[in-house]
C-alpha positions in Angstrom: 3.9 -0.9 12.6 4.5 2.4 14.4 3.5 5.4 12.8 7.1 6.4 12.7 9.6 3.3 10.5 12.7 2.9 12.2 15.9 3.4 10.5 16.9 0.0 9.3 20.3 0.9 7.5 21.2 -0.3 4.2 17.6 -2.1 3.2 14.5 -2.3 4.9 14.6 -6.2 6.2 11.2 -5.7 7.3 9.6 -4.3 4.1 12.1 -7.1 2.3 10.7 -9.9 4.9 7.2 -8.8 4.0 7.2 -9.1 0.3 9.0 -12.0 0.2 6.3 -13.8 2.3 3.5 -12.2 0.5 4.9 -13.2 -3.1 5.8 -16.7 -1.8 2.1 -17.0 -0.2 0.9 -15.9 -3.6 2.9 -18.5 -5.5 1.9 -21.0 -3.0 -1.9 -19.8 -4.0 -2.2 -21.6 -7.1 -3.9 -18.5 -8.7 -0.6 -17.9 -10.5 -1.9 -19.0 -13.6 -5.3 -17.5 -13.4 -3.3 -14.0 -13.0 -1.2 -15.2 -15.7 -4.2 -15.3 -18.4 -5.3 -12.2 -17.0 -2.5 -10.6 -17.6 -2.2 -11.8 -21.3 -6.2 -10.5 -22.0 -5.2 -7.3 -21.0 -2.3 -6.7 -23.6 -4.3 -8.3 -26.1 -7.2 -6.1 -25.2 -8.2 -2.3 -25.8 -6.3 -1.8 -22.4 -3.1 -2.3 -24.7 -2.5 0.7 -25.0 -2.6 2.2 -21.3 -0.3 -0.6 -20.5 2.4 0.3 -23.4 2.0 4.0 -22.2 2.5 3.4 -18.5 5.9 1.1 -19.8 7.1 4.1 -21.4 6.7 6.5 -18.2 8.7 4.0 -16.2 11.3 3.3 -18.7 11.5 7.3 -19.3 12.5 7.4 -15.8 14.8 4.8 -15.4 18.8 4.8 -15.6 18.6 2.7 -17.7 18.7 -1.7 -18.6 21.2 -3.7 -16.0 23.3 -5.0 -18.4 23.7 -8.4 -16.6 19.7 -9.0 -17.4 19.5 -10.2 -21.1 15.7 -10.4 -21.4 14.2 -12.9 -24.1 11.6 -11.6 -26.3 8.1 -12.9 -26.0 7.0 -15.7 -27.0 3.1 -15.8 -28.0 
């Protein structure tokens, strides 16, 4: 792309068209539940903590839950 993003209005279509080929490629990939695993080792791991402090930072700077998500608790 050029050094200088065009204005694209209301969005981005092209970052939007890009992620939503990359995350399709990756689900396509087969490595989903390899990732998956990963994912669980690290919040049962020492690295538990990092993770639970970086969730914080985010959620410290968000506006707040969409109240039309109703999110289930984990299941282990």
């Amino acid at each position: 792309m050029n050094d200088k993003q065009r204005n694209e209005g209301e969005g981005n279509r092209t970052a939007a068209r890009a992620y939503n080929q990359a995350t399709e490629k990756f689900a396509k990939s087969g490595r989903v539940k390899q990732q998956a695993e990963k994912a669980k080792a690290a919040i049962d791991s020492a690295e538990k903590a990092e993770l639970d402090r970086a969730e914080r930072v985010g959620r410290s700077k968000a506006k707040g839950e969409d109240p039309a998500i109703k999110r289930k608790p984990a299941t282990r």
